[in-house]
N, C-alpha and C positions, 0 to 999 in steps of 0.2 A: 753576624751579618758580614757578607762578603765584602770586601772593598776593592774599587777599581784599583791598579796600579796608578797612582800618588799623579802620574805625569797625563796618565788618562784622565782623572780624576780635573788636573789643571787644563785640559785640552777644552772642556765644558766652556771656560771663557771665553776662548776663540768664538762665534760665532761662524757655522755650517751652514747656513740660509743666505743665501747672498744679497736678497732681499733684508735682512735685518741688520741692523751697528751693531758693532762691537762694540760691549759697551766699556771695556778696558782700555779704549782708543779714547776713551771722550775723557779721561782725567790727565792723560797726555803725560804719563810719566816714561821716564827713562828705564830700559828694562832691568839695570840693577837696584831702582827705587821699588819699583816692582817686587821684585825676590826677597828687598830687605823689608818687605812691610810686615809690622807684627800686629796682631789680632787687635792688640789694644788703640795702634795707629785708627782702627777702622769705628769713627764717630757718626752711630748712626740716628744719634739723637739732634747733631746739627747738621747733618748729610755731608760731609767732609772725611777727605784724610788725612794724616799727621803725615806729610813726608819728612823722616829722621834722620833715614840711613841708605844706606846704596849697598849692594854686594857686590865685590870686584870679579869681574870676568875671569877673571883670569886663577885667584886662589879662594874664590869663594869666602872672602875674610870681610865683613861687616867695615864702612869705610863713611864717611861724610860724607853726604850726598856734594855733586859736582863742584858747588859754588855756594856762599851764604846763603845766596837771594833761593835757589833751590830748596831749601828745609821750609820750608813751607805748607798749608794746608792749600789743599786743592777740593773742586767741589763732587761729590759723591751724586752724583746722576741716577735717575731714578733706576734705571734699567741697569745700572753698576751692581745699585743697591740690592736690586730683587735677585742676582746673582751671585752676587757675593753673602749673604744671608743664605740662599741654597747650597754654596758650596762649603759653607761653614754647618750647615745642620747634619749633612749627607755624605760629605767628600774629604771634610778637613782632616790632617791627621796634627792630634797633641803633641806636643813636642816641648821639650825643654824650656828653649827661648823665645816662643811665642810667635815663630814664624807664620804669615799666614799660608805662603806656601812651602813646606819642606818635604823633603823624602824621607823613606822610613826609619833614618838613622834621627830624625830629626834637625837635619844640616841641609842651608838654604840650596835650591836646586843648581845646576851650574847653565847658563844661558844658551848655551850649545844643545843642553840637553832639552832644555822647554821647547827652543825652537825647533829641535829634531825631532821629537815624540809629539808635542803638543802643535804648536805653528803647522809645519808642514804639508802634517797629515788633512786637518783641514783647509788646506788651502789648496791640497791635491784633489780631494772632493769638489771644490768649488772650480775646476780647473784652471786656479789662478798660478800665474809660474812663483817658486819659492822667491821670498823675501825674509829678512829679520825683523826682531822685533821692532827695531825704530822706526820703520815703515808705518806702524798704526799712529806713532807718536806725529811722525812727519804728512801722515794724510788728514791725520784730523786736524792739525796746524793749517794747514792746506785747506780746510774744505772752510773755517772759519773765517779763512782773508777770502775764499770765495762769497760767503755769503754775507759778507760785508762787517765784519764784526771791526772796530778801531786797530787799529796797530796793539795799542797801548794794553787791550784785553788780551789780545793773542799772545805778546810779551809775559803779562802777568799768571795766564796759563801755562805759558810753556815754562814761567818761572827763569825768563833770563834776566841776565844781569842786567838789560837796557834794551832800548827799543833796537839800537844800530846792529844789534845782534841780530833782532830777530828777522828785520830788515835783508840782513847780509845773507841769513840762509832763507828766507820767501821772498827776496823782492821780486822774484820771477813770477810767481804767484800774482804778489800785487799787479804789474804789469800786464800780464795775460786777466787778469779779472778785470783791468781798469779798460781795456782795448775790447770785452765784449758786452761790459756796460755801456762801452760810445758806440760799438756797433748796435745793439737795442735801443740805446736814443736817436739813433738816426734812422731807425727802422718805424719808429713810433712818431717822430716826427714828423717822417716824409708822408708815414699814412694819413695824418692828421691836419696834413695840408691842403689834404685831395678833399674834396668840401662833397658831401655826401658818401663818403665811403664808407664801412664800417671796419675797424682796427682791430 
């Protein structure tokens, strides 16, 4: 059986439909947690993953993920799951150390390169202008304190050390979601005033 090239092959997780998530964006990891996840990390009997390790940008050397509170499990989303299940039956290549994503040599991929063969390319289809990986981690962080989820949960997803963290990099977020909730309750209000209207 043929197989795509290893970065093609990883390009599949990107989502191409702009209508559909990416479902790699909804476990909100860090893109060297990412590259260092191995097979066995991936728990699909309690729908979670083991984050253990990080790969450093820079020399591709297996490193502790950022900070304590970071090695942590995170929750495996249904739509993670039915992809990462396809790209392990179809796509994956065996490797030594159990990477779940590596190149032919079996050596985790380098971050420049997923975002250059894999990212890019579907985000040029999508005609969205290029971004790196943190962007899926920072928009799904984002779309979270949009839709109302506690500080405290966003914190524990993104896996920071504290709330004042995660505050410091979304309170902008917070703010801009807090200012079109008042503008909807004053839209809801002022309809609800008017005695016979329909809202």
């Amino acid at each position: 059986m043929l197989k795509l090239p290893a970065w093609r092959a990883k390009s599949r997780l990107f989502s191409e439909d702009r209508r559909e998530r990416t479902p790699l964006r909804d476990c909100l990891p860090r893109a060297g947690e990412m590259l260092g996840l191995n097979v066995s990390d991936l728990d699909f009997t309690r729908k979670v993953i083991h984050v253990r390790r990080s790969i450093d940008s820079r020399t591709r050397q297996e490193q502790t993920p950022k900070s304590s509170g970071s090695a942590s499990d995170v929750p495996m989303p249904a739509a993670l799951e039915k992809r990462l299940l396809e790209f392990l039956r179809a796509d994956h290549l065996e490797n030594f150390n159990g990477y779940v994503f590596a190149n032919r040599n079996g050596n985790p991929y380098s971050i420049g390169k997923v975002t250059e063969y894999g990212l890019w390319p579907a985000l040029e289809k999508l005609k969205i202008e290029r971004a790196g990986l943190h962007a899926f981690r920072h928009a799904a962080a984002s779309e979270l304190i949009e839709r109302g989820a506690p500080l405290t949960v966003v914190q524990r997803q993104l896996r920071h050390r504290d709330t004042r963290t995660t505050l410091q990099k979304y309170g902008h977020v917070v703010g801009d979601a807090q200012r079109r909730g008042d503008a909807g309750r004053e839209d809801r209000t002022s309809c609800h005033s008017r005695i016979g209207t329909k809202c």
